[in-house]
C-alpha positions as CSV (number, residue, x, y, z in Angstrom):
1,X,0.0,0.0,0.0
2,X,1.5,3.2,-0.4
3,X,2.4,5.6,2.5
4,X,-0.3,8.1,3.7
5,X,2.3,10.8,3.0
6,X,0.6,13.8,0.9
7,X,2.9,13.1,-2.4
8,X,1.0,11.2,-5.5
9,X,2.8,8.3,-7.6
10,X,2.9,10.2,-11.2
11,X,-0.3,9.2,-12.8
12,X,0.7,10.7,-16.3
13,X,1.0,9.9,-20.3
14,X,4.5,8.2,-19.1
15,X,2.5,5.8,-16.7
16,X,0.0,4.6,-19.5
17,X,2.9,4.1,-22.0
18,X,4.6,1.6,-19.2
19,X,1.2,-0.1,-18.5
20,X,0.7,-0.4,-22.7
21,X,4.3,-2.1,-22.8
22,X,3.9,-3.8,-20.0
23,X,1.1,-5.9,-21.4
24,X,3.0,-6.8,-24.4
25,X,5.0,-9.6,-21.8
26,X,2.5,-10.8,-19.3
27,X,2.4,-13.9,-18.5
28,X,0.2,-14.2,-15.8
29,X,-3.5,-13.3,-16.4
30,X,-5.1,-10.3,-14.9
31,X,-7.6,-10.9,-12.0
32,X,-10.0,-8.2,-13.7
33,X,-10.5,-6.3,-17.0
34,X,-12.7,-3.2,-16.5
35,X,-14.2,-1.8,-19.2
36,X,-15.3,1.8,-18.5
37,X,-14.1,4.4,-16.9
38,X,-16.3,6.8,-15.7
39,X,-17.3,6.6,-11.6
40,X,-18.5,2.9,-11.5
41,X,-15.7,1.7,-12.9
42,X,-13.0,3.8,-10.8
43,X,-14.9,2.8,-7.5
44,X,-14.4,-0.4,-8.7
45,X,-10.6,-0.6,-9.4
46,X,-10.2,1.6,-5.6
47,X,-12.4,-0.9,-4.2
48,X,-10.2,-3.7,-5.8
49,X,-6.6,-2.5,-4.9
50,X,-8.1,-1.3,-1.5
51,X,-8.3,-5.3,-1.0
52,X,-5.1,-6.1,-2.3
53,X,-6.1,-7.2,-5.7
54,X,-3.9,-4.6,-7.5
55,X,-3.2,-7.0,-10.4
56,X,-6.2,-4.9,-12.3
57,X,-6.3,-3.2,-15.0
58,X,-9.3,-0.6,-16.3
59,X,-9.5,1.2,-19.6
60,X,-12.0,3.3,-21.5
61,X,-12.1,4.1,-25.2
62,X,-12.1,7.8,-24.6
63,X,-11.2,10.3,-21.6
64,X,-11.6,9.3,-18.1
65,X,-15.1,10.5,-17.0
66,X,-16.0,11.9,-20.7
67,X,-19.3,10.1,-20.4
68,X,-22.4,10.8,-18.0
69,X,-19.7,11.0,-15.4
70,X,-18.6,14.3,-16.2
71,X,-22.2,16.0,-17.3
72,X,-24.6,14.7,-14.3
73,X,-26.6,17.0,-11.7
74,X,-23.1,16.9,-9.7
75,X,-25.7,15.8,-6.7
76,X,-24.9,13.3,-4.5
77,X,-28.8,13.2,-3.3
78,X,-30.7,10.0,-1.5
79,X,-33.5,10.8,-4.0
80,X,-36.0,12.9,-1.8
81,X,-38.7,12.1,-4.7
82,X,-38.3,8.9,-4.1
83,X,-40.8,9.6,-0.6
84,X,-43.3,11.0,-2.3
85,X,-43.4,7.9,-4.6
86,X,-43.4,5.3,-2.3
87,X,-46.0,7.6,-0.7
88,X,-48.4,7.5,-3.8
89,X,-47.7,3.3,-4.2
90,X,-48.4,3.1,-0.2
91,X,-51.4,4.9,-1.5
92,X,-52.2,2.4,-3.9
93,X,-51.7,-0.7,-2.4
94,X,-48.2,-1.5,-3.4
95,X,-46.9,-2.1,0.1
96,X,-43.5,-4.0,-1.3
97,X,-43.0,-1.1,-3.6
98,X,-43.5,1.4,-1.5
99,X,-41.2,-0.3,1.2
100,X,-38.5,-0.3,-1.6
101,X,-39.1,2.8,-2.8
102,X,-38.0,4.2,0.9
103,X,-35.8,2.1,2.0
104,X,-33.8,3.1,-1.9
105,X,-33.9,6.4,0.2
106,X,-32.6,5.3,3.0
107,X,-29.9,3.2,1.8
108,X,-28.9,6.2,-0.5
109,X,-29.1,8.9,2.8
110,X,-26.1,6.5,4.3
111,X,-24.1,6.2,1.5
112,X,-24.0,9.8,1.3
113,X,-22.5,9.8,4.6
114,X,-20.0,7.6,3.6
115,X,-18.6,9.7,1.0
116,X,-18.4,13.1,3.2
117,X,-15.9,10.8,5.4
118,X,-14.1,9.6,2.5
119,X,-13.9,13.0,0.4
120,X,-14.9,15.7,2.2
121,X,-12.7,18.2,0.0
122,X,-15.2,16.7,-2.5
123,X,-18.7,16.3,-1.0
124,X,-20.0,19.3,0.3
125,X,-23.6,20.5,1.8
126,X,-25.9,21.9,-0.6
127,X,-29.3,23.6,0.5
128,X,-32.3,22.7,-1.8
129,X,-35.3,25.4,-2.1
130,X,-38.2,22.9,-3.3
131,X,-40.5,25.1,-5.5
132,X,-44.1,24.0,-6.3
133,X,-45.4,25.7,-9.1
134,X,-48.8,28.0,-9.1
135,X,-50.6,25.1,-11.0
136,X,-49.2,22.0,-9.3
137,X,-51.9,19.8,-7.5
138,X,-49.2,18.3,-4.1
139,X,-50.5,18.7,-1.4
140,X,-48.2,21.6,0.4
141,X,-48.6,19.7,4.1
142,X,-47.7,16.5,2.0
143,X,-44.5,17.8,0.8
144,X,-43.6,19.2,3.7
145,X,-44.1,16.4,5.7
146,X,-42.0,14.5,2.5
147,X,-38.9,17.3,3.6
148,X,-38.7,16.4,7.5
149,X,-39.2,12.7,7.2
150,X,-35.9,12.8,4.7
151,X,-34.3,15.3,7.4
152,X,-35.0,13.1,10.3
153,X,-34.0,10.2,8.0
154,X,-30.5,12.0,7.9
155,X,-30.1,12.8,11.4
156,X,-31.0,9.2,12.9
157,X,-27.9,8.3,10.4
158,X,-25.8,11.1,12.6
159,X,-26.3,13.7,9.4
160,X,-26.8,17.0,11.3
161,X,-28.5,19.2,8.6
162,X,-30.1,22.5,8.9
163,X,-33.7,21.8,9.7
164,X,-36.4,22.2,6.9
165,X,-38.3,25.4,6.4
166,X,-41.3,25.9,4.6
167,X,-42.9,29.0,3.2
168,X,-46.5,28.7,2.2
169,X,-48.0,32.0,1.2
170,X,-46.2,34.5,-1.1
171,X,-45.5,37.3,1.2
172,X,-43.3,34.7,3.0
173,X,-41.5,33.7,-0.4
174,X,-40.6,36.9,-1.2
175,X,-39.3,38.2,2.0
176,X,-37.5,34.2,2.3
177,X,-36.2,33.8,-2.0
178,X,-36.7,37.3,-3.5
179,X,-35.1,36.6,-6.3
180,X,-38.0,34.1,-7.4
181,X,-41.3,35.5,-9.2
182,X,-43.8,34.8,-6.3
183,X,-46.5,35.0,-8.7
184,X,-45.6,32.0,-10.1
185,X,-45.4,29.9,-7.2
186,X,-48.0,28.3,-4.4
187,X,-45.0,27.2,-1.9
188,X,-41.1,26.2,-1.7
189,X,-39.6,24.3,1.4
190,X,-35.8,24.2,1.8
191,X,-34.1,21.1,2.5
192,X,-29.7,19.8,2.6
193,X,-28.6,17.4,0.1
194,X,-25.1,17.0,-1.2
195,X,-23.1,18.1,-4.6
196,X,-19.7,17.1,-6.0
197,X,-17.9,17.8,-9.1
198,X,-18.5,13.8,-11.0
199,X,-15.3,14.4,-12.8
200,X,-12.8,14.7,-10.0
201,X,-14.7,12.3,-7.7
202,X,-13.8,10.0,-11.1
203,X,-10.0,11.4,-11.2
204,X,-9.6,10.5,-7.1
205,X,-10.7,7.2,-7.4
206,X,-8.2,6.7,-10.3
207,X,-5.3,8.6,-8.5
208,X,-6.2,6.3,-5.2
209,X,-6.0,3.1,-7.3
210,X,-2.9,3.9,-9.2
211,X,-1.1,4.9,-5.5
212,X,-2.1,1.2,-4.7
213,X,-0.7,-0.2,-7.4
214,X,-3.2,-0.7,-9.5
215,X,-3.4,0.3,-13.5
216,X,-5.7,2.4,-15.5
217,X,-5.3,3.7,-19.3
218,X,-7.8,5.9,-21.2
219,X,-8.1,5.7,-25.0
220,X,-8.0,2.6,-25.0
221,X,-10.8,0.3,-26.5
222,X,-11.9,-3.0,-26.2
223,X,-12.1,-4.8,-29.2
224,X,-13.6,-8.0,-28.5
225,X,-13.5,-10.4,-25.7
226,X,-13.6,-14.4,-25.8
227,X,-14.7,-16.4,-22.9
228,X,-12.5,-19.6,-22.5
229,X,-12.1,-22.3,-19.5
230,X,-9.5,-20.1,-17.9
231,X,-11.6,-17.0,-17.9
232,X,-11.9,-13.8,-20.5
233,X,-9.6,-13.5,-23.7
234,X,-9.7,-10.2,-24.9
235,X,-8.2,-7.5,-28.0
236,X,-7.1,-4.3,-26.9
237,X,-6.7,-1.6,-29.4
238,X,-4.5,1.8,-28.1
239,X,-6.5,4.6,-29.9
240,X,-3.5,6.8,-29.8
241,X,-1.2,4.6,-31.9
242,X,-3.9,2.2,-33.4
243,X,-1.5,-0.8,-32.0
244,X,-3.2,-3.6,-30.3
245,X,-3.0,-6.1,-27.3
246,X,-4.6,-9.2,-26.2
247,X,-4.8,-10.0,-22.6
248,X,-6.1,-12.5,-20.2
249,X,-8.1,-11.8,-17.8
250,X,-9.6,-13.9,-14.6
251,X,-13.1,-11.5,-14.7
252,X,-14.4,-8.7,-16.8
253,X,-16.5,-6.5,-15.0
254,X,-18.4,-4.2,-17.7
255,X,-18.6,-0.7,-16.2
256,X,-19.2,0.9,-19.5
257,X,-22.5,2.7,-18.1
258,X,-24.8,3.9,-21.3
259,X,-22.7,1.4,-23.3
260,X,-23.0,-1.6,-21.4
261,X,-25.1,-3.6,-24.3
262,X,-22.2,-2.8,-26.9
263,X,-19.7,-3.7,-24.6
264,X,-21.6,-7.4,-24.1
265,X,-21.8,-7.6,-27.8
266,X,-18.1,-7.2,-28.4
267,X,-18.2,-11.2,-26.6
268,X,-18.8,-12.8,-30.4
269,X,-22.2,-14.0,-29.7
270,X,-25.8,-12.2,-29.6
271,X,-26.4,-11.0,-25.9
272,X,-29.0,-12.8,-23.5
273,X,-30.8,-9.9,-23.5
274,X,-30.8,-5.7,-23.7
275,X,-29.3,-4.5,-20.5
276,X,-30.5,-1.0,-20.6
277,X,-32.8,2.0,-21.7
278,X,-30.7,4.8,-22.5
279,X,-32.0,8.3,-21.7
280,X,-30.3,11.4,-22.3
281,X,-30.7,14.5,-19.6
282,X,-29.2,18.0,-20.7
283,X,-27.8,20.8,-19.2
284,X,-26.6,24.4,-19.1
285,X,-23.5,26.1,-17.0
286,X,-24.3,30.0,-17.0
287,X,-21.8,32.3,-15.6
288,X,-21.7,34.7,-14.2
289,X,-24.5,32.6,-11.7
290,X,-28.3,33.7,-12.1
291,X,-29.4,33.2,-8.3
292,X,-27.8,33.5,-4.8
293,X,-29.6,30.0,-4.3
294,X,-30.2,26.6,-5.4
295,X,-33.8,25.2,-6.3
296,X,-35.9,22.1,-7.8
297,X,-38.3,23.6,-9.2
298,X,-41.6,21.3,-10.3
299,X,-42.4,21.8,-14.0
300,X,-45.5,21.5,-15.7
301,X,-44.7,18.0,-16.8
302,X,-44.4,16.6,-13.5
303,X,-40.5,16.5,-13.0
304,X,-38.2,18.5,-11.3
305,X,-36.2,21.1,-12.8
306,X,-32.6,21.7,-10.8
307,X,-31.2,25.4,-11.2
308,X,-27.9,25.0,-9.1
309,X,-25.6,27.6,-8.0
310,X,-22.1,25.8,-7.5
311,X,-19.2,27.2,-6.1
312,X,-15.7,25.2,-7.1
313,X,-13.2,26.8,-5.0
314,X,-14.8,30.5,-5.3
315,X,-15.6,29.9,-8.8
316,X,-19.6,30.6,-8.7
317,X,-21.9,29.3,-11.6
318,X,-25.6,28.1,-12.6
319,X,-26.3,24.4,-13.3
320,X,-29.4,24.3,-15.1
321,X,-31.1,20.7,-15.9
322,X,-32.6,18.5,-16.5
323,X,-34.2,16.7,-19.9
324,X,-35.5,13.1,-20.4
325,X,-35.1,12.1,-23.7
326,X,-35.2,8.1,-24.5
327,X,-32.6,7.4,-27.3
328,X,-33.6,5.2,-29.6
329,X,-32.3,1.7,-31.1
330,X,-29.1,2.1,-32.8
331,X,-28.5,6.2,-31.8
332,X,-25.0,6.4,-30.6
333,X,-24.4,6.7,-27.0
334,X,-21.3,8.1,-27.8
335,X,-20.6,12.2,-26.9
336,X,-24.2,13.0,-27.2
337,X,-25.3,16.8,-27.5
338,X,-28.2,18.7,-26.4
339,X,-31.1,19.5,-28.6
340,X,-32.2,22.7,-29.8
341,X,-35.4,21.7,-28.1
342,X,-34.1,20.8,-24.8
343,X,-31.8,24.0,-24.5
344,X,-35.2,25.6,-25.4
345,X,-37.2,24.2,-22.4
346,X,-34.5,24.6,-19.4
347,X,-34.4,28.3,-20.6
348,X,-38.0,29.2,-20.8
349,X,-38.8,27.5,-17.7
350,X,-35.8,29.2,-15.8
351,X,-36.8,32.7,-17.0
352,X,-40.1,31.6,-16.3
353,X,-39.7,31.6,-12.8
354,X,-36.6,33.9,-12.6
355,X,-37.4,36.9,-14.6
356,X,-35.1,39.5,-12.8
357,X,-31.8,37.5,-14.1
358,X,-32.9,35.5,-17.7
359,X,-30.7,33.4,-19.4
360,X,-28.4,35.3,-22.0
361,X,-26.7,33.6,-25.0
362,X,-23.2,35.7,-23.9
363,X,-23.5,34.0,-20.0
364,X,-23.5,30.1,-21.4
365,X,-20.0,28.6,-20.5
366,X,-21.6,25.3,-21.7
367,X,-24.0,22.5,-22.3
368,X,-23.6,19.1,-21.7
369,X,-25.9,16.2,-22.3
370,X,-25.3,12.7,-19.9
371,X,-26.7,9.1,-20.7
372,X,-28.5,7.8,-17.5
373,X,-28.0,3.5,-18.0
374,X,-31.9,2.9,-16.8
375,X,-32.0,-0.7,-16.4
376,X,-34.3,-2.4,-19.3
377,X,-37.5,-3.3,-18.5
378,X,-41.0,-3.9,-20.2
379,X,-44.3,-1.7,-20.1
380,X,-45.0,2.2,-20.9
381,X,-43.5,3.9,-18.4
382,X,-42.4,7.4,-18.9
383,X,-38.4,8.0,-18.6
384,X,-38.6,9.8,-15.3
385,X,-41.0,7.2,-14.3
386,X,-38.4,4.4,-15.0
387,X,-36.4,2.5,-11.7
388,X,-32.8,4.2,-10.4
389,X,-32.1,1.2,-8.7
390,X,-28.9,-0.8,-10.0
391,X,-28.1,-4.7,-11.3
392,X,-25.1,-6.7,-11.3
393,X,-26.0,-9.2,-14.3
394,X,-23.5,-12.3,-14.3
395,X,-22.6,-14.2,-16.9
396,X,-20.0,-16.6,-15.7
397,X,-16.7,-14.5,-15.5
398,X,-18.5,-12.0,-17.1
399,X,-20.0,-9.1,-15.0
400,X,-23.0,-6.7,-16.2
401,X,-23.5,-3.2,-14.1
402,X,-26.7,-1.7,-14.4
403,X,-27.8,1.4,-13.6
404,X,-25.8,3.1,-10.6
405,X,-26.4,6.7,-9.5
406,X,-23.6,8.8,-8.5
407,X,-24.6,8.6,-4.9
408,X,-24.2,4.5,-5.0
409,X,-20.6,4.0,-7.2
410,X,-19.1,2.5,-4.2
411,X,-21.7,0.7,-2.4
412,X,-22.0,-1.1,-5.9
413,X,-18.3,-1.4,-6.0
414,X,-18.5,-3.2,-2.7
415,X,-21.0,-5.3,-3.9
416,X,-19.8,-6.3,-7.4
417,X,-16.3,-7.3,-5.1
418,X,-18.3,-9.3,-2.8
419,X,-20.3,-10.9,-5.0
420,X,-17.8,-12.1,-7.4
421,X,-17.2,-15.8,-6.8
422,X,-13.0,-15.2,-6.6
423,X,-11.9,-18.8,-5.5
424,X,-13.9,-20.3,-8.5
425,X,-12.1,-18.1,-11.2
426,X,-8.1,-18.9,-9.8
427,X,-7.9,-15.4,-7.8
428,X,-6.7,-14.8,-4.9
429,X,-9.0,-13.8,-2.0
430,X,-9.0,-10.4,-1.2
431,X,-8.5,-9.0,1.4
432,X,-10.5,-6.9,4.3
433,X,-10.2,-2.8,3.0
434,X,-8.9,-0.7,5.2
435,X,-10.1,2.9,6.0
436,X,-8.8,5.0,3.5
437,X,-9.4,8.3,2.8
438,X,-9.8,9.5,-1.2
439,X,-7.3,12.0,-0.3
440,X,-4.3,12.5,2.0
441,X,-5.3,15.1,4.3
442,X,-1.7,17.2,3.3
443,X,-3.1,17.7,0.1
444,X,-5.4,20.4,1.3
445,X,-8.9,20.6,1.4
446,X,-9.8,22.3,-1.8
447,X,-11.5,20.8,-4.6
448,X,-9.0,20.8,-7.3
449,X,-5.4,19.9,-5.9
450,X,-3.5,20.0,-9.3
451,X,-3.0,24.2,-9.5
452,X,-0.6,24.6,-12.7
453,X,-0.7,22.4,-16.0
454,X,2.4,20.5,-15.2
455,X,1.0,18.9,-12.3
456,X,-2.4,18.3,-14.1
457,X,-0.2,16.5,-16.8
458,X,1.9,14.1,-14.3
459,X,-0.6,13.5,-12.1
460,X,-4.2,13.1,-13.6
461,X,-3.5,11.5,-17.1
462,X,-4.4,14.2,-19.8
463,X,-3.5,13.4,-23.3
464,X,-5.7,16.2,-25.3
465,X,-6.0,19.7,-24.4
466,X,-10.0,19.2,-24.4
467,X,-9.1,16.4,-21.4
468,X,-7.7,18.9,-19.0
469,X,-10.3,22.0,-20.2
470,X,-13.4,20.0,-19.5
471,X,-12.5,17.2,-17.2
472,X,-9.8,18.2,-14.7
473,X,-10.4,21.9,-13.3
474,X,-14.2,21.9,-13.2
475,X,-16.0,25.0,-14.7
476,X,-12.9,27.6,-14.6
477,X,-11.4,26.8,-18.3
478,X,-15.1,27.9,-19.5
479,X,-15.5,30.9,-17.6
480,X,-11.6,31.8,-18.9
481,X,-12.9,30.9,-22.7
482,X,-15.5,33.4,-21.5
483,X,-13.5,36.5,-19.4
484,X,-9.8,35.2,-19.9
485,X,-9.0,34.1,-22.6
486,X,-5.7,35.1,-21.7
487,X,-5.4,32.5,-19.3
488,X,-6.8,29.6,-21.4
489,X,-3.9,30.1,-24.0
490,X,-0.8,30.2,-20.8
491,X,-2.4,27.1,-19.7
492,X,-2.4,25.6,-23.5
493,X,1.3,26.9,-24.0
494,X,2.4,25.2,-21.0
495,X,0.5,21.7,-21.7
496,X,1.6,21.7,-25.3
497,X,5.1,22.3,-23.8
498,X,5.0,19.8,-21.9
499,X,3.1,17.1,-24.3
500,X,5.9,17.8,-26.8
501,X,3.1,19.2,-29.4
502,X,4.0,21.1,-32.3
503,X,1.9,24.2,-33.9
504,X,0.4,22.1,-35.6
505,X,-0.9,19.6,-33.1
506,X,-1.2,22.5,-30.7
507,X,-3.6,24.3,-33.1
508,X,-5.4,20.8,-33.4
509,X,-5.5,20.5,-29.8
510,X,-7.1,23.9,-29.8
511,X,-10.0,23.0,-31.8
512,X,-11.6,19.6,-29.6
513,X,-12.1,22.4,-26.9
514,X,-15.0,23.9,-29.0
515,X,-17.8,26.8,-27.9
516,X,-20.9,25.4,-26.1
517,X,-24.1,24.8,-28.1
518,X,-26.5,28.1,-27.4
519,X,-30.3,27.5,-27.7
């Protein structure tokens, strides 16, 4: 294990060269592939080395995190609508449903708790301002009730939380959020939840891994996979050089999130079944930030509409979000991009219901659209409708995740490590995982420890300019694009420096970083 001292192993374009060469002369077999790297897939390869099982290796065709794990709410939330549903089933009769609808919450509630003691540089208290809309039909006492039955969940857990509030006529809402058109609304209620930035959290888990010894490479794509007596066969193809490796691996655990079927159909036959419904959610980062507050507010479709304001490190900016949109058969879930329609909606209902700071073209630092893996199922339900909860699908040494929320990477990591069958597949047992934090505590306590490009390049493995400009220093190299652009071009200087790029690669590397799509 390596010392808790504050200093990183180098995690850098060297490191994944050494691990690509290095896999041109095994001779033993790995004890797991993982295919994906986005949080599911770094909470597994921590959760791994954590339990001495460091002969892993994960990979993703693209960027760490360049999936749904970089454009998500950022909340790490036990699903407070998740009350009000098992409310309606208890309602209805469904007593088993409703009992797993709360206890989803409840399970959720204490996983959040976890993760403030592993990364609380990371994790960090959010306070919600629940807004119910002038036409919506809840029952205000309802919701209320829904608020301090999730508080009270929190604090028997030992989450000490403000207490909720609730504000029920709309001299109260103006004196309480001023900066929301009163006339529009019939109540809001304030409640804590939790927000991250999904990126880093992805990042730390890979830094953490790599400090224990084991290995992770981005851009780099499985090709196909075999399954033999002796476990999983598979073709590796390095997207940077085209050159390609077969390995052997006891496991493969298929992280790949919104492209878990394609991964299963890379295995040479015609999967068992369709692992998951793919639906797309969209968002929009406006700086300078629209509110002083942070609110779900209930549109007139039934679903709730975030309009976050985050702050990463002092950097203060609006998260607007989010859409449903099922993709269909066949649509690539590969860097999928808001639709004019979508942008459309978030900013007509956010100007809606905050009039006295709109949306303007000029403010948008970006827009991002993230696959949520919905776990396939049969019937008509509507995608918000459709069940958060996660699968682990086995198929002898091969292992299917289904479905996780940011809030549940590592509980699912814990589970996928405890329920694979180790002795049967030739691995050794691991081990019991100590308590670790994310981060050693001499690395500080703010969000982003990586300050200058040089250490983003060692120590977070960036290979394109777009990899450190979206993924590694949260919203700040968009705002710059915005207000400095100044800053965005030392920053480029230095990493092209340091990659070894000429003008010409430089000038290439400029152009993946491209302007956000406006509605």
């Amino acid at each position: 294990m390596a010392p808790s001292s504050g200093k990183r192993r180098e995690f850098s374009l060297r490191t994944r060269q050494h691990t690509w060469d290095s896999l041109q002369h095994r001779t033993q077999p790995l004890d797991a592939l993982i295919v994906g790297g986005g949080i599911v897939g770094a909470g597994c390869l921590r959760e791994m080395a954590l339990r001495g099982l460091t002969n892993a290796l994960l990979i993703d065709k693209g960027d760490f995190a360049s999936g749904t794990s970089s454009a998500s709410s950022k909340l790490i939330h036990a699903g407070i609508r998740y009350l009000e549903q098992a409310w309606n089933r208890l309602k209805e009769g469904q007593l088993s449903a409703a009992v797993r609808d709360f206890w989803f919450v409840v399970e959720a509630s204490s996983e959040r708790k976890a993760l403030r003691r592993l990364a609380p540089h990371l994790i960090r208290t959010k306070r919600i301002h629940l807004v119910l809309a002038a036409g919506d039909t809840r029952n205000p006492l309802s919701v209320m009730a829904g608020t301090w039955l999730y508080f009270f969940i929190q604090l028997l857990q030992g989450q000490a939380y403000e207490r909720p509030r609730a504000y029920l006529n709309q001299e109260a809402i103006r004196r309480a959020v001023p900066e929301i058109d009163a006339s529009k609304v019939r109540a809001v209620f304030t409640f804590a939840d939790a927000e991250t930035d999904d990126a880093r959290l992805v990042i730390e888990n890979l830094q953490d891994a790599n400090d224990l010894g084991a290995a992770a490479m981005n851009y780099v794509e499985l090709v196909s996979f075999e399954v033999r007596d002796d476990g999983v066969h598979a073709l590796l193809r390095n997207r940077e050089t085209e050159a390609t490796a077969r390995v052997h691996s006891r496991v493969l655990i298929n992280a790949a999130g919104a492209s878990v079927d394609d991964v299963a159909a890379r295995g040479g036959e015609a999967p068992s079944e369709v692992f998951v419904d793919r639906v797309a959610g969209s968002h929009i980062d406006v700086h300078p930030p629209l509110t002083e507050n942070s609110y779900y507010v209930t549109a007139s479709d039934g679903r709730l509409v975030f309009v976050l304001c985050r702050d990463e490190d002092g950097l203060r900016f609006t998260r607007i979000g989010t859409t449903e949109r099922p993709l269909a058969p066949g649509e690539s879930s590969d860097a999928p991009r808001p639709t004019q329609r979508e942008l459309q909606y978030l900013v007509g209902l956010t100007n809606e219901f905050f009039p006295k700071s709109p949306v303007k073209a000029g403010d948008i630092i970006g827009t991002d659209a993230g696959i949520r893996p919905l776990r396939a199922r049969s019937g008509t339900q509507s995608a918000f409708q459709k069940s958060r909860e996660h699968e682990i699908v086995e198929e002898g040494p091969v292992y299917h995740i289904i479905g996780v929320k940011l809030t549940d990477y590592r509980r699912v990591a814990v589970e996928v490590m405890n329920g694979i069958r180790w002795d049967e597949h030739g691995a050794p047992l691991p081990s019991t995982p100590p308590s670790r934090p994310l981060r050693p505590a001499e690395r500080g306590d703010r969000m982003y420890a990586e300050a200058t490009a040089e250490q983003i390049v060692n120590q977070t493995m960036v290979l394109h300019w777009d990899d450190l400009a979206l993924r590694r220093l949260g919203g700040r190299p968009r705002t710059w694009r915005q207000s400095d652009p100044a800053a965005l071009d030392r920053f480029l200087n230095e990493m092209s420096r340091l990659m070894g790029w000429s003008p010409t690669q430089a000038a290439a590397e400029r152009a993946r970083f491209s302007a956000p799509t406006l509605p």
